[in-house]
N, C-alpha and C positions, 0 to 999 in steps of 0.2 A: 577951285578944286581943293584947295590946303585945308578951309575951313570944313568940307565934308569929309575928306579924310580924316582932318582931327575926330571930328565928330565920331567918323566910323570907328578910329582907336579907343575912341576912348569908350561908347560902346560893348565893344571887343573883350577889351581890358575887365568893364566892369561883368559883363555876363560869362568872364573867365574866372573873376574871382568869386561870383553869387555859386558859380558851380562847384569850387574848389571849396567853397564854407559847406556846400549841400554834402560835397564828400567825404571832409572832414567830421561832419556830424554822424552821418549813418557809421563811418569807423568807429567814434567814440561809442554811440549806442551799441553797435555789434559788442566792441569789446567790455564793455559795460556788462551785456547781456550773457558773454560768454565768463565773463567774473563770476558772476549774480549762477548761473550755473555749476559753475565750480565747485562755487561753495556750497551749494543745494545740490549733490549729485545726484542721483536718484540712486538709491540703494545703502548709500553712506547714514549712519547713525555718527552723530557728533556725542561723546563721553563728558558730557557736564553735568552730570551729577555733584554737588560742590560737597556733601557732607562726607563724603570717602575720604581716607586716608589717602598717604601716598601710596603709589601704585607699585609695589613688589618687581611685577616683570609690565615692561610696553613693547608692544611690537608693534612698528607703523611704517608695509611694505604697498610702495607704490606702484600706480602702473607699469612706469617706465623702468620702474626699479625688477621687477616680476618679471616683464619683457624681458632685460640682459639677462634675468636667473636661467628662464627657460630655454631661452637662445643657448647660452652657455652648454645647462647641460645637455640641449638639443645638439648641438658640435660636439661634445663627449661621445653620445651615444651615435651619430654620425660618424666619428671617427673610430672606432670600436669596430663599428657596423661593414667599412670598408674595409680594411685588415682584412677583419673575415672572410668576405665576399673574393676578394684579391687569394687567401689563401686557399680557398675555397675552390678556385679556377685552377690554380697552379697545380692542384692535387686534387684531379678529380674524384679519387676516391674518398673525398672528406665531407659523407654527408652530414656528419654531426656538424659542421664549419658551417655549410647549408644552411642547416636548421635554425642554430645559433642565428646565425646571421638575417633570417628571416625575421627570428622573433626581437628581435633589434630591430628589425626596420618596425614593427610593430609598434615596440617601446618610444620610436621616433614618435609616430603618429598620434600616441596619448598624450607626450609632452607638449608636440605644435598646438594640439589640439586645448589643451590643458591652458595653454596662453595665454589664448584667445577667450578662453572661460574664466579665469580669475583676473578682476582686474587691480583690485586693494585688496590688504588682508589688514585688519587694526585688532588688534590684542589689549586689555588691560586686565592686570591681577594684583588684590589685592588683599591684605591679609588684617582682617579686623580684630577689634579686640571687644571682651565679652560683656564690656561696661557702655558699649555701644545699642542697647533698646531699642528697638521698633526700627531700627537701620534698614534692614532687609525689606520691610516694609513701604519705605518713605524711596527705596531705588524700584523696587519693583513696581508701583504707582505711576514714579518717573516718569521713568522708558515708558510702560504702556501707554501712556499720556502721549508719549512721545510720538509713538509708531501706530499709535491710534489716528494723531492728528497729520502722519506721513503717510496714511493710507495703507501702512500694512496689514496682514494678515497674522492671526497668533492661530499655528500650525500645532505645536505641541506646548502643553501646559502639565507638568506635571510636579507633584510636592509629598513628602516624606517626611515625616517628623519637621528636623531642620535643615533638608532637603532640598532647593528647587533647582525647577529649570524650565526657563521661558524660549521658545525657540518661535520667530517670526519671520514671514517673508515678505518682499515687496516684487509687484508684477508689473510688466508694462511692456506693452506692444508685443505679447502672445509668449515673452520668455521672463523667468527669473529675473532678477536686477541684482536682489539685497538679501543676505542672509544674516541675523540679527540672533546668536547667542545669548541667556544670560546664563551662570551656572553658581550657584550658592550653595556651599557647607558647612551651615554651621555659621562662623564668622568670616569666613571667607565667598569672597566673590570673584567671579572671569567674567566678564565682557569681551565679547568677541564679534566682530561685524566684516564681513565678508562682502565686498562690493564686486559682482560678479554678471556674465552674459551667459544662462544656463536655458539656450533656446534652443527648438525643436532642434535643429541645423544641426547646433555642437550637440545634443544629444543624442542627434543618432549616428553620428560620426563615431560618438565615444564608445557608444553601444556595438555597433559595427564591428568595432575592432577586439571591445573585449570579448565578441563573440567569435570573432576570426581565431583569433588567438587561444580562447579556450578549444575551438575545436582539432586545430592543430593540435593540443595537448592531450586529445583523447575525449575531450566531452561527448563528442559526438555519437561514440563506441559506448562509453557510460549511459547516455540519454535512451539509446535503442536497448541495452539491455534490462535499464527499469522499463522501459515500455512492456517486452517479454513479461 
């Protein structure tokens, strides 16, 4: 019996460790995969244009970072919101407190909402100088190169003298992703790229509420008297 039992451990042992290597790999891969995305986010423009100066102002606001913003001042306007409501109750003659406080809970609902919608903001500006030739040219190329081969859409194109401004989006899965500024004056440029969830969902969430709120404010009494 010793010799099949070794037999069976060792067995065991080894069809313990073939699985443990099987599990060990599909982790690696996953997070391999989930790297490899990261870095490719969908929506995200990487700013490697090399022949630019240095960049005047960067703004590089992340998810998690955006998250506590809004949280934050989601607790502000929550705590504002009950004061009210509390003063509100105490004295019941205080419909203004009411109101107030109603349109606070409002102002909640655009921020929660607002969250969930922006997920990176990336900023670059920069201020060029006039000995700088065909610059504007050789970024605008770029990017479109760029956002051409990331599948986006170029939504607004418009140019003035020294002028421009290139505005493109990226789609997927029936909502917004990627909102892709450029903005040039002259010798100056803004790059602006907005990595974002702008889906049916959150927009009519958003719509909802600006439409709740304006009618609170009287739109409603406005709208019927253009109709007259």
């Amino acid at each position: 019996m010793f010799p099949a039992h070794s037999c069976l451990v060792r067995c065991g042992g080894t069809c313990t460790a073939a699985v443990a290597m099987m599990l060990l790999g599909i982790a690696v891969s996953e997070a391999q995969s989930a790297a490899s995305g990261n870095r490719e986010a969908v929506g995200r423009v990487e700013f490697d244009f090399a022949d630019l100066p240095s960049a005047t102002v960067e703004v590089d606001l992340s998810q998690g970072l955006i998250t506590d913003m809004f949280g934050i001042g989601d607790a502000a306007v929550a705590g504002v919101t009950e004061a009210l409501a509390d003063s509100a109750g105490a004295n019941k003659g205080s419909e203004g407190m009411r109101l107030a406080a109603d349109k606070l809970a409002a102002v909640r609902q655009i921020i929660q909402t607002l969250g969930q919608v922006v997920r990176e903001v990336h900023v670059r500006a920069y201020k060029g100088s006039p000995d700088q030739s065909g610059l504007t040219e050789k970024l605008l190329s770029h990017y479109e190169e760029k956002v051409r081969t990331g599948n986006w859409e170029n939504m607004i194109r418009a140019q003035e003298r020294d002028k421009t401004v290139r505005v493109a989006v990226v789609r997927s899965e029936g909502a917004i992703r990627g909102l892709f500024v450029i903005a040039v004056d002259g010798h100056d440029v803004i790059l602006t790229n907005f990595v974002c969830d702008v889906s049916p969902e959150n927009a009519k969430k958003l719509t909802a509420i600006a439409a709740k709120t304006g009618l609170e404010a009287g739109l409603g009494q406005m709208l019927e008297e253009k109709m007259r």
